[in-house]
PDBQT receptor file of N, H, CA, C and O in Angstrom, charges set to zero:
ATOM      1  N   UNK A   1     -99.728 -73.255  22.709  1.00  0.00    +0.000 N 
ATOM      2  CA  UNK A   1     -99.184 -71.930  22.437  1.00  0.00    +0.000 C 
ATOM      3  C   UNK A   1     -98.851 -71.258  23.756  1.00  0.00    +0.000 C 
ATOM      4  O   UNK A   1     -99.748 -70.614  24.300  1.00  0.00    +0.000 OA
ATOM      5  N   UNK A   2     -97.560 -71.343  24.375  1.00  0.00    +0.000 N 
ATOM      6  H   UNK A   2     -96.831 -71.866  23.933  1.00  0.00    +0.000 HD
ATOM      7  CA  UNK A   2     -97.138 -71.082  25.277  1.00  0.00    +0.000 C 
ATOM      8  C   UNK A   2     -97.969 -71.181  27.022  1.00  0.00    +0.000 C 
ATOM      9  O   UNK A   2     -98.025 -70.478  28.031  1.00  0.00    +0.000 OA
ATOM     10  N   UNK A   3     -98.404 -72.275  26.633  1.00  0.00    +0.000 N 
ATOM     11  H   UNK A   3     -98.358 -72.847  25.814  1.00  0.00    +0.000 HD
ATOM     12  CA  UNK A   3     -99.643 -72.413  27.558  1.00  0.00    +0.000 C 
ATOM     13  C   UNK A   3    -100.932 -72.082  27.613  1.00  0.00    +0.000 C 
ATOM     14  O   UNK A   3    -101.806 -72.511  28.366  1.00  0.00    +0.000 OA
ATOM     15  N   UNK A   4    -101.000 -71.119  26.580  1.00  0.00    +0.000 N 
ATOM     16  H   UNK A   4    -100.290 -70.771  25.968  1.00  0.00    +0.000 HD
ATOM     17  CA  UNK A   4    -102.105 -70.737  26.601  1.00  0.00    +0.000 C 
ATOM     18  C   UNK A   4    -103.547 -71.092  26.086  1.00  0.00    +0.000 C 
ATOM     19  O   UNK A   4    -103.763 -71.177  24.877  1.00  0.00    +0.000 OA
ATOM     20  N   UNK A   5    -104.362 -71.262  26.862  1.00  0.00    +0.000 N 
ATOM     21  H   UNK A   5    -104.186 -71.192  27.844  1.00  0.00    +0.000 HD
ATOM     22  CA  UNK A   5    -105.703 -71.830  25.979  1.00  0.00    +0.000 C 
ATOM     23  C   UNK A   5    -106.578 -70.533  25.338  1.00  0.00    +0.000 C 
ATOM     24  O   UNK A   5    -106.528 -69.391  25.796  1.00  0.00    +0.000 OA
ATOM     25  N   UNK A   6    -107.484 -71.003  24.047  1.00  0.00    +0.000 N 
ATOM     26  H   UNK A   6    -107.525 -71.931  23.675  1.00  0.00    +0.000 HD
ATOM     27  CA  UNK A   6    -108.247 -70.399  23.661  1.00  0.00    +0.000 C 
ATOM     28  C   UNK A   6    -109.229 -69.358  24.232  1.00  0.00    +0.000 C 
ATOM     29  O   UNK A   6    -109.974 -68.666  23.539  1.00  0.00    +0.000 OA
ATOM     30  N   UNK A   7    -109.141 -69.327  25.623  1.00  0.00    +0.000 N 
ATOM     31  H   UNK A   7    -108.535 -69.889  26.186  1.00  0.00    +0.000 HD
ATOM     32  CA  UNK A   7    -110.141 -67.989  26.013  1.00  0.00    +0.000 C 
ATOM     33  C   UNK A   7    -108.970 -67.118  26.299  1.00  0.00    +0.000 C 
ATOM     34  O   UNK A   7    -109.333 -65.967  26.543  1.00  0.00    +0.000 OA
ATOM     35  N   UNK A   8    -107.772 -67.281  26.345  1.00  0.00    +0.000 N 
ATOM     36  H   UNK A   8    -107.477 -68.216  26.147  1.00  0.00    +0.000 HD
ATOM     37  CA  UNK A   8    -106.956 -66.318  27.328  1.00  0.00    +0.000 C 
ATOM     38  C   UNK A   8    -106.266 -65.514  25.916  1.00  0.00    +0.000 C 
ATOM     39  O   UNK A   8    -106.030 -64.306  25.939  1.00  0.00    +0.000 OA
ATOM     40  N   UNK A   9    -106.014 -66.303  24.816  1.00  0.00    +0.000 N 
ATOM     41  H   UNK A   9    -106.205 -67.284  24.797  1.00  0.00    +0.000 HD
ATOM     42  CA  UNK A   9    -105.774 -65.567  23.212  1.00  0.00    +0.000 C 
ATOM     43  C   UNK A   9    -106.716 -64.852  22.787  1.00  0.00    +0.000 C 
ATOM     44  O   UNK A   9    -106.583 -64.072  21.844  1.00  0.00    +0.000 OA
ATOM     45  N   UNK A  10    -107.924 -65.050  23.511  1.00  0.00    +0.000 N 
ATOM     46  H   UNK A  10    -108.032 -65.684  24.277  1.00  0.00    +0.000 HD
ATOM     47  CA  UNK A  10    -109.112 -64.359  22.575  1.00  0.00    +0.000 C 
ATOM     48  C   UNK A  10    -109.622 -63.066  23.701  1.00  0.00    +0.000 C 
ATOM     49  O   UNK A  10    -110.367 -62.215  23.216  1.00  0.00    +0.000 OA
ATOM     50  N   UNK A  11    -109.262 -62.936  25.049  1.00  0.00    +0.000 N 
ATOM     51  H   UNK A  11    -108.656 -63.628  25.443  1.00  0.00    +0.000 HD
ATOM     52  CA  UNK A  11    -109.234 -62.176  26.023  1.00  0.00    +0.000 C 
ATOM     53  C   UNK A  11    -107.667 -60.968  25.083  1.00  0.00    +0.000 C 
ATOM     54  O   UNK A  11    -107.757 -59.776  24.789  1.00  0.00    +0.000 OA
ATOM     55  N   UNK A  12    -106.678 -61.735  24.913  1.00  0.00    +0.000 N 
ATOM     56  H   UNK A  12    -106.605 -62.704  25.153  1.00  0.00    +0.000 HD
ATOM     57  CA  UNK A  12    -105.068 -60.639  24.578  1.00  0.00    +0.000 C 
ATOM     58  C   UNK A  12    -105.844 -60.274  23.252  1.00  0.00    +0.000 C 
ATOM     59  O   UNK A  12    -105.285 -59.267  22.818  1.00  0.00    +0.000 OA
ATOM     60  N   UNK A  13    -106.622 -60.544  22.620  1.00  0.00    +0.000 N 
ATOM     61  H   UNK A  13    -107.076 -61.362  22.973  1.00  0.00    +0.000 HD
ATOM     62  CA  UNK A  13    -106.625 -60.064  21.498  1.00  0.00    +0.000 C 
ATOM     63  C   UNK A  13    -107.511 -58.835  20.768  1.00  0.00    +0.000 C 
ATOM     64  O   UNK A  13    -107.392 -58.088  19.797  1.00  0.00    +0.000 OA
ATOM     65  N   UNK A  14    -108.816 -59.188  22.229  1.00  0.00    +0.000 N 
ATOM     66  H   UNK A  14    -108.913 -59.795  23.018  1.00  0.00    +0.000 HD
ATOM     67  CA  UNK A  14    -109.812 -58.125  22.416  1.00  0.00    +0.000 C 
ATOM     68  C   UNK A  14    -108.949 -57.134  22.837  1.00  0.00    +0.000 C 
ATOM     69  O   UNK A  14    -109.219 -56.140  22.162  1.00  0.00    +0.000 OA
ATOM     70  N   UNK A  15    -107.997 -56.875  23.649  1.00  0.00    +0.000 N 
ATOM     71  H   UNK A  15    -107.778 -57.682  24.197  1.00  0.00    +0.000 HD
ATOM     72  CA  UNK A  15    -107.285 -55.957  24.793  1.00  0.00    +0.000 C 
ATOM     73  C   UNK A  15    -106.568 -55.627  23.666  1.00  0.00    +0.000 C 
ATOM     74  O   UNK A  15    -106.138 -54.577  24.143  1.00  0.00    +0.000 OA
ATOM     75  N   UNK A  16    -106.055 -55.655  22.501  1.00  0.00    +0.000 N 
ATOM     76  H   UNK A  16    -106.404 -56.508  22.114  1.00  0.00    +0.000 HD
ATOM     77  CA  UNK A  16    -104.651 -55.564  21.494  1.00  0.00    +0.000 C 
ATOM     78  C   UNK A  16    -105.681 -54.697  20.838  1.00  0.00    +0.000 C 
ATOM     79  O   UNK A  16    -105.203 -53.563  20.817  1.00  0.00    +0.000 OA
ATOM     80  N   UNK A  17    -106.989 -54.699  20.239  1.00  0.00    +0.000 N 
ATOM     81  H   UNK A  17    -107.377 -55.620  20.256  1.00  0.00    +0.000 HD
ATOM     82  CA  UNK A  17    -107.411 -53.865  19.114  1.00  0.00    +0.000 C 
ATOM     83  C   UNK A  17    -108.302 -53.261  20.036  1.00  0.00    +0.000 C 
ATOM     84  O   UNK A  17    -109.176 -52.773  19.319  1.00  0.00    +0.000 OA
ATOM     85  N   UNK A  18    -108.615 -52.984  21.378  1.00  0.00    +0.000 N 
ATOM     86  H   UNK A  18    -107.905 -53.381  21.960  1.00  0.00    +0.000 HD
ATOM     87  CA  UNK A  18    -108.959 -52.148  21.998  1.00  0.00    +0.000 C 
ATOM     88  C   UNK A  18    -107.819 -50.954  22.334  1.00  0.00    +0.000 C 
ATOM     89  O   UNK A  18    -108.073 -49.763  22.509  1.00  0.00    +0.000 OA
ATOM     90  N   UNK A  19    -106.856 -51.420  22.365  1.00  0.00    +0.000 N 
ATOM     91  H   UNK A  19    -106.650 -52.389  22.223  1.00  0.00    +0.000 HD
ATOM     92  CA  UNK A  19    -105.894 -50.591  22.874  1.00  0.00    +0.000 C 
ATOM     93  C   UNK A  19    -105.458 -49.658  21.386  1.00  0.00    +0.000 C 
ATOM     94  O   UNK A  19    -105.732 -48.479  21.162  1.00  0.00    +0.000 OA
ATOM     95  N   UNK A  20    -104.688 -50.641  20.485  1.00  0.00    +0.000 N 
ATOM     96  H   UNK A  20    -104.466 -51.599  20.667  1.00  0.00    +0.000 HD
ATOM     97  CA  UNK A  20    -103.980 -49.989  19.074  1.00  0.00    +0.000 C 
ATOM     98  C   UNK A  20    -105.523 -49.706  18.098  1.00  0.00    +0.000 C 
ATOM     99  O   UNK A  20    -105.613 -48.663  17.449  1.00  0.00    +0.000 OA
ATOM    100  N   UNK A  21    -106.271 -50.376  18.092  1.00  0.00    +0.000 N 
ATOM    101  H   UNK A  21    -106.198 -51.223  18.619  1.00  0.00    +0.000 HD
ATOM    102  CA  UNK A  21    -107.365 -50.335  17.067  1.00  0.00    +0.000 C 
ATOM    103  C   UNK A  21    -106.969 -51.648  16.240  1.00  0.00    +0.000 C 
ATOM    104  O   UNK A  21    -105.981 -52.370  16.369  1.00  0.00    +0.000 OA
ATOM    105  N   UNK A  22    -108.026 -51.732  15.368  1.00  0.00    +0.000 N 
ATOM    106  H   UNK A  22    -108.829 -51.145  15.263  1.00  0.00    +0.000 HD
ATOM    107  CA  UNK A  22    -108.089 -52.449  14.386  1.00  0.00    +0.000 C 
ATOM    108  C   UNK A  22    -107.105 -52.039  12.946  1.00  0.00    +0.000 C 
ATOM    109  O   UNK A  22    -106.814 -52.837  12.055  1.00  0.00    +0.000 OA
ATOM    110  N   UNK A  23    -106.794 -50.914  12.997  1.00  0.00    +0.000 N 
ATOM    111  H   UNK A  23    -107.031 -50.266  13.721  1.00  0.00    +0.000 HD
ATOM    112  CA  UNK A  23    -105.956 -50.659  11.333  1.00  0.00    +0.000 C 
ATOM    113  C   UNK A  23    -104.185 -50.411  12.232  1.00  0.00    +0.000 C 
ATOM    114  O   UNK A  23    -103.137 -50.398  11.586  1.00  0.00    +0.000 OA
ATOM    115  N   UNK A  24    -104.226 -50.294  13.287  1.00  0.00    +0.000 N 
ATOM    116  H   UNK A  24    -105.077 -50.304  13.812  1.00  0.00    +0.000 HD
ATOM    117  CA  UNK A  24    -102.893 -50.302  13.519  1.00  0.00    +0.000 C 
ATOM    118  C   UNK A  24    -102.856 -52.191  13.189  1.00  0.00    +0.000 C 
ATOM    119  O   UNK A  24    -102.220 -52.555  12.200  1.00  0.00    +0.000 OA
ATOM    120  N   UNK A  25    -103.423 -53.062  13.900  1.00  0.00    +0.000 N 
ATOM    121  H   UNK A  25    -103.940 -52.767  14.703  1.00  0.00    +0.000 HD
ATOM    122  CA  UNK A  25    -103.259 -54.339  14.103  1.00  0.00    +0.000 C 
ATOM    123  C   UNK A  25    -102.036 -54.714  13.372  1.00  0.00    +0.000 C 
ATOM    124  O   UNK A  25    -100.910 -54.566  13.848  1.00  0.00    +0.000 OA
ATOM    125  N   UNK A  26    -102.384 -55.408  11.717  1.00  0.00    +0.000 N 
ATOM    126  H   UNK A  26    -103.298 -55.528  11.330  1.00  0.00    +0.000 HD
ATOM    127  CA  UNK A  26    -101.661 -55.034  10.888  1.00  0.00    +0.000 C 
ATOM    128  C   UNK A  26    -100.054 -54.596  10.699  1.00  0.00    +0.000 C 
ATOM    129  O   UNK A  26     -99.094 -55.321  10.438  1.00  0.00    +0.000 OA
ATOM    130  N   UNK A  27    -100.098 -53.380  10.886  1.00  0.00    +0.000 N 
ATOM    131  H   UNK A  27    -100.878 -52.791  11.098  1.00  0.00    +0.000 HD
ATOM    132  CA  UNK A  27     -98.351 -52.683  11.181  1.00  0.00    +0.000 C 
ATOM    133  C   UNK A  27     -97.663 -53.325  11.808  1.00  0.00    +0.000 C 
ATOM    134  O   UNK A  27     -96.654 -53.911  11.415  1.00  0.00    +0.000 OA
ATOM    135  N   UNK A  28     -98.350 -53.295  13.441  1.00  0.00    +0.000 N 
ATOM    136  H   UNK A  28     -99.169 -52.818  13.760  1.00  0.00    +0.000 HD
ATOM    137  CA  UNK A  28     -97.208 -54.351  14.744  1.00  0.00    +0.000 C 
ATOM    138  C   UNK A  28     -97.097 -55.432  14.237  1.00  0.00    +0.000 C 
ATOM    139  O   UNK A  28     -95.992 -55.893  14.525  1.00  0.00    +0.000 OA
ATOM    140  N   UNK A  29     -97.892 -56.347  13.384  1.00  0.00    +0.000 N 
ATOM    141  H   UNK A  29     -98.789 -55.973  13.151  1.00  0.00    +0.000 HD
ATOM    142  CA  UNK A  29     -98.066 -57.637  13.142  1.00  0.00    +0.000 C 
ATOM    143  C   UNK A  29     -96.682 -57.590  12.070  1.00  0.00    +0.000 C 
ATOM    144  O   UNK A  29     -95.797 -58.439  12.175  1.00  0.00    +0.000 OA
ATOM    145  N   UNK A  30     -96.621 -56.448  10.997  1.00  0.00    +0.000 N 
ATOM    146  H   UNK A  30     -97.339 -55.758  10.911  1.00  0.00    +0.000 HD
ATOM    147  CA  UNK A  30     -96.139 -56.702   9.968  1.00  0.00    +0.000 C 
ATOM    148  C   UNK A  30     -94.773 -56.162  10.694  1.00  0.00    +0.000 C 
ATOM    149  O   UNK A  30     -93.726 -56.439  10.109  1.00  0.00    +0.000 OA
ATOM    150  N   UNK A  31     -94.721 -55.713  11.430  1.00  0.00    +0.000 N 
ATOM    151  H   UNK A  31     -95.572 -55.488  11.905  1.00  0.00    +0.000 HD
ATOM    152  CA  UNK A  31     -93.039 -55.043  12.291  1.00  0.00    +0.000 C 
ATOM    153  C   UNK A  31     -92.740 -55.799  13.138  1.00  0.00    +0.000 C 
ATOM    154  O   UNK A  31     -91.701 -55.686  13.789  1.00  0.00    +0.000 OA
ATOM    155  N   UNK A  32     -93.730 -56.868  13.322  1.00  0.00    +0.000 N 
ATOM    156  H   UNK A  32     -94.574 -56.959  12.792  1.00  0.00    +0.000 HD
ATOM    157  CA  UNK A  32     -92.562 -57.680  14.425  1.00  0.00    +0.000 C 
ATOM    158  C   UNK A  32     -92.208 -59.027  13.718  1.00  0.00    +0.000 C 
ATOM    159  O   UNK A  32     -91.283 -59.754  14.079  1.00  0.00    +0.000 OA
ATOM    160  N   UNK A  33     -93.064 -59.282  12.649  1.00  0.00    +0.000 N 
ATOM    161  H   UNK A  33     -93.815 -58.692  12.356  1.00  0.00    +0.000 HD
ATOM    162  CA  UNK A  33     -92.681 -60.552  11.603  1.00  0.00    +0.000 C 
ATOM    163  C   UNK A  33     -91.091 -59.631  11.154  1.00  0.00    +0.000 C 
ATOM    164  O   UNK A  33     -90.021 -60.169  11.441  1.00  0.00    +0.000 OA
ATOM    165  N   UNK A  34     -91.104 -58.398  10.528  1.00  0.00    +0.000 N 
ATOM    166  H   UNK A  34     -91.973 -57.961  10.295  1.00  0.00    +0.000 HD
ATOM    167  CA  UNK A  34     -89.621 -58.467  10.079  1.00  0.00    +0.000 C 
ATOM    168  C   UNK A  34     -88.643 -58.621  11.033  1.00  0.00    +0.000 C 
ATOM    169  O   UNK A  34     -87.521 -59.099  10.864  1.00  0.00    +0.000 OA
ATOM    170  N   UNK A  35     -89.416 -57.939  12.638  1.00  0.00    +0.000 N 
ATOM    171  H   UNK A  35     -90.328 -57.551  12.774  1.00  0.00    +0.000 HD
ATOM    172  CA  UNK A  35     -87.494 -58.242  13.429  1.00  0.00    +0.000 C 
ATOM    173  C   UNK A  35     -86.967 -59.119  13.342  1.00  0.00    +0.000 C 
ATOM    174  O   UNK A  35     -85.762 -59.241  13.126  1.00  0.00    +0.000 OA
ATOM    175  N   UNK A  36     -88.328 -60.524  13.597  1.00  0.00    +0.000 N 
ATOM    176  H   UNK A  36     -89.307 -60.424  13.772  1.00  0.00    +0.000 HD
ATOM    177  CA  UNK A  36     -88.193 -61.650  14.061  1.00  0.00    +0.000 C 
ATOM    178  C   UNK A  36     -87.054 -62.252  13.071  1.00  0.00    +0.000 C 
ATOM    179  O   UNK A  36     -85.995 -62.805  13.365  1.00  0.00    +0.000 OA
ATOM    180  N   UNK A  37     -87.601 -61.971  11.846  1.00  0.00    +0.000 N 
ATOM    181  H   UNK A  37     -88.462 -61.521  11.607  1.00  0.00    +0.000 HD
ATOM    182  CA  UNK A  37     -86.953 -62.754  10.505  1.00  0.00    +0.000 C 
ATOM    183  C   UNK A  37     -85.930 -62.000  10.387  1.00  0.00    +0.000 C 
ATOM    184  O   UNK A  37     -85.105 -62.653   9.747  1.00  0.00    +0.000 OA
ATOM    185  N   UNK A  38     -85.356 -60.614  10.737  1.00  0.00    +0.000 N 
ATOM    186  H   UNK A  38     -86.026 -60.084  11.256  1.00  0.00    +0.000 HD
ATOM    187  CA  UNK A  38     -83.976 -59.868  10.805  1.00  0.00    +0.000 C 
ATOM    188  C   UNK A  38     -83.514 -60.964  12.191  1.00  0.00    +0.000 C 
ATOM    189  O   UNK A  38     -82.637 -61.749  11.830  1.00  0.00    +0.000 OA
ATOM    190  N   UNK A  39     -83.837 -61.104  13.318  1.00  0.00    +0.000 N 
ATOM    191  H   UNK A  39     -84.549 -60.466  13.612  1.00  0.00    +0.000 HD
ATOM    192  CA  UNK A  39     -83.119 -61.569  14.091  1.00  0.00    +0.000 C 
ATOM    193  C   UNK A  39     -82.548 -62.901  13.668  1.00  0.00    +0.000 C 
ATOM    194  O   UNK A  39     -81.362 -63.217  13.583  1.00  0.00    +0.000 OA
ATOM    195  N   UNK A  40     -83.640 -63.628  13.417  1.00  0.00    +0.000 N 
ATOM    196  H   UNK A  40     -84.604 -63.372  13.487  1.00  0.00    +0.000 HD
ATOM    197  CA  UNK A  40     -82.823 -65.449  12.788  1.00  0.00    +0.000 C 
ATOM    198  C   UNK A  40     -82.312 -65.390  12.173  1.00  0.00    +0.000 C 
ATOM    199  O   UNK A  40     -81.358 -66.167  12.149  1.00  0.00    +0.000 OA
ATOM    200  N   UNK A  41     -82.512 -64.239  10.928  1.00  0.00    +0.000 N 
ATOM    201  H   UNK A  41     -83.287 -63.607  10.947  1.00  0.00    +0.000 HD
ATOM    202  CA  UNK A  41     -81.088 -64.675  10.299  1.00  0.00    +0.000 C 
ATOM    203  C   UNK A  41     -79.615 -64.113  10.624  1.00  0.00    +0.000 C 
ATOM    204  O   UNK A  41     -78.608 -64.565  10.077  1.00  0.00    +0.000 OA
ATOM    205  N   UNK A  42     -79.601 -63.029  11.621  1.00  0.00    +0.000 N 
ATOM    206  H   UNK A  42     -80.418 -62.662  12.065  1.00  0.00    +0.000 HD
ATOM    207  CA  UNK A  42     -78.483 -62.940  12.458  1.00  0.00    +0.000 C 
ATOM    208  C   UNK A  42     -78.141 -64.230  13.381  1.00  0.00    +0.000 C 
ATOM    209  O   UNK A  42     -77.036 -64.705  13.641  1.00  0.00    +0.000 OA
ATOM    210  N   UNK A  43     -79.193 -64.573  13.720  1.00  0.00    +0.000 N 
ATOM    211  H   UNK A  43     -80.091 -64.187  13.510  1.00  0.00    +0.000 HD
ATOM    212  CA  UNK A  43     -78.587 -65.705  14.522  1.00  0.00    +0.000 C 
ATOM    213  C   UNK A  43     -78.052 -66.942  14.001  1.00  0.00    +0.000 C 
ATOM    214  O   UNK A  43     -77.420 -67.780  14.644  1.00  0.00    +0.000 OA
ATOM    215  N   UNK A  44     -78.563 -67.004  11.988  1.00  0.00    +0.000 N 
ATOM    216  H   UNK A  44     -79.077 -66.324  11.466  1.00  0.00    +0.000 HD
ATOM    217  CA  UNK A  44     -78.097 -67.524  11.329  1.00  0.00    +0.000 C 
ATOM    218  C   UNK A  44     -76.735 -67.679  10.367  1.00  0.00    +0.000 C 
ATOM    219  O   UNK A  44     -76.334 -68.657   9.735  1.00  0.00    +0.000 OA
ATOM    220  N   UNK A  45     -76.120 -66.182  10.518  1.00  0.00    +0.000 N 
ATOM    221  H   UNK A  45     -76.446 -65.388  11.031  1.00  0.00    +0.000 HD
ATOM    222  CA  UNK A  45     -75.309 -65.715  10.368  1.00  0.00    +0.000 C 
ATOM    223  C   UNK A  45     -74.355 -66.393  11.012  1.00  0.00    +0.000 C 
ATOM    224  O   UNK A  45     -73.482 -67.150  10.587  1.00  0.00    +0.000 OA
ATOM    225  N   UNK A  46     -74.656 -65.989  12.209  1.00  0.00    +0.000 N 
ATOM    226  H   UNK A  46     -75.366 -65.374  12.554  1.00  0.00    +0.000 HD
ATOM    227  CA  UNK A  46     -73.356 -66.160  13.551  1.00  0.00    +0.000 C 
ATOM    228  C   UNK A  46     -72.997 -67.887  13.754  1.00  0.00    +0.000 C 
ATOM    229  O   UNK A  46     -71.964 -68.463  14.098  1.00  0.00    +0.000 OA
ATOM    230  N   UNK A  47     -74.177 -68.319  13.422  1.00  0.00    +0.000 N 
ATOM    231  H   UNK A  47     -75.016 -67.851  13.143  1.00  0.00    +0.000 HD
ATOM    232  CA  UNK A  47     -73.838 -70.088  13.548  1.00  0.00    +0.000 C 
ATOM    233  C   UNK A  47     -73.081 -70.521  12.872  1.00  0.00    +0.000 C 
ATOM    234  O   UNK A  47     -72.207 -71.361  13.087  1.00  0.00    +0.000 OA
ATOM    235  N   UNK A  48     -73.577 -69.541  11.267  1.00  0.00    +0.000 N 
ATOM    236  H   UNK A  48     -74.287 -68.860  11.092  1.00  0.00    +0.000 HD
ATOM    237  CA  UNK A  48     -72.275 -70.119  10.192  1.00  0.00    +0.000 C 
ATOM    238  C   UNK A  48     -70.481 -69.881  10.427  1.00  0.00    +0.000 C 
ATOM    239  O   UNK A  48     -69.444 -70.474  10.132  1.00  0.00    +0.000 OA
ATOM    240  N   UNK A  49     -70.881 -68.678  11.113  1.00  0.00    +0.000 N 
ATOM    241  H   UNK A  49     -71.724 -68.196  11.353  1.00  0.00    +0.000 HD
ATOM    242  CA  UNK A  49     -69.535 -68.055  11.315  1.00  0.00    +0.000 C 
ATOM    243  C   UNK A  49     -68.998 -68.865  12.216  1.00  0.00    +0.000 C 
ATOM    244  O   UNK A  49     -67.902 -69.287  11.850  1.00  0.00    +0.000 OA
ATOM    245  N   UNK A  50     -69.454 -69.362  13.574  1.00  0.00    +0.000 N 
ATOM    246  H   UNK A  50     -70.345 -69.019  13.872  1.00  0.00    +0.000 HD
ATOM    247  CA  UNK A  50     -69.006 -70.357  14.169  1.00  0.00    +0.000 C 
ATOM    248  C   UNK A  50     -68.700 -71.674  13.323  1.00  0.00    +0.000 C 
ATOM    249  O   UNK A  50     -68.358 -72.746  13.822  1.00  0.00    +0.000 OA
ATOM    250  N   UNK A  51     -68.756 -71.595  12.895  1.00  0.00    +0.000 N 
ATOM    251  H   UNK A  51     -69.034 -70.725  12.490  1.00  0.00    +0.000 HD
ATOM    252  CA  UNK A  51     -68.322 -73.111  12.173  1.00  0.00    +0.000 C 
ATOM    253  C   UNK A  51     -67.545 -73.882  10.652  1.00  0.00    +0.000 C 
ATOM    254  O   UNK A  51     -67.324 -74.914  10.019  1.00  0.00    +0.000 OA
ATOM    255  N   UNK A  52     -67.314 -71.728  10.790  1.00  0.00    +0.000 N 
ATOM    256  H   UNK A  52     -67.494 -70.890  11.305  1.00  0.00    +0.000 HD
ATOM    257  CA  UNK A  52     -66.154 -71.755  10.031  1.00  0.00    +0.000 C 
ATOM    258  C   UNK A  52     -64.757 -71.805  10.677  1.00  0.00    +0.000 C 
ATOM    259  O   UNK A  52     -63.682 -72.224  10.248  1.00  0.00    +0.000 OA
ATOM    260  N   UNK A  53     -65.193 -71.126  12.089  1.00  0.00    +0.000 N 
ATOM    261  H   UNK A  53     -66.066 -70.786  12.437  1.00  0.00    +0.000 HD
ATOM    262  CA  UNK A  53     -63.881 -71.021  12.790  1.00  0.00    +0.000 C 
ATOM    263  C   UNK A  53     -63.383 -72.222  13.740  1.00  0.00    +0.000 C 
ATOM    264  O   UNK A  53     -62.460 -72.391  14.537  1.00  0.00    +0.000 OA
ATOM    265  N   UNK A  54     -64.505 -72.991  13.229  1.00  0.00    +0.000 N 
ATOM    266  H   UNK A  54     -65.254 -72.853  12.582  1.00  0.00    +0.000 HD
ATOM    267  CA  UNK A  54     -64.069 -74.600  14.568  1.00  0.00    +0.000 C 
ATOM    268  C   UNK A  54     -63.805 -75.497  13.261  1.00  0.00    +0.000 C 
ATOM    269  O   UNK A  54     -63.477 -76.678  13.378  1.00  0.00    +0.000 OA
TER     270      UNK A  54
């Protein structure tokens, strides 16, 4: 996971619900799953569109 080993995920993760808390966690988690899945499928979009036009 991007290099990262198990103490250094579990170090970002203490620092993530120290910082937002524990009931924000959740929200960011659930707001960055939709960009992600708004972004691919733009990027899924655009592939098709390319390859209508070639």
């Amino acid at each position: 996971m991007f290099g990262l080993g198990w103490a250094e995920v579990i170090v970002i993760l203490i620092v993530l619900v120290l910082i937002f808390g524990p009931k924000k966690i959740p929200e960011i988690g659930n707001s960055l799953g939709k960009t992600l899945r708004g972004f691919k499928s733009e990027l899924n979009q655009e592939d098709s569109t390319d390859e209508e036009k070639g």
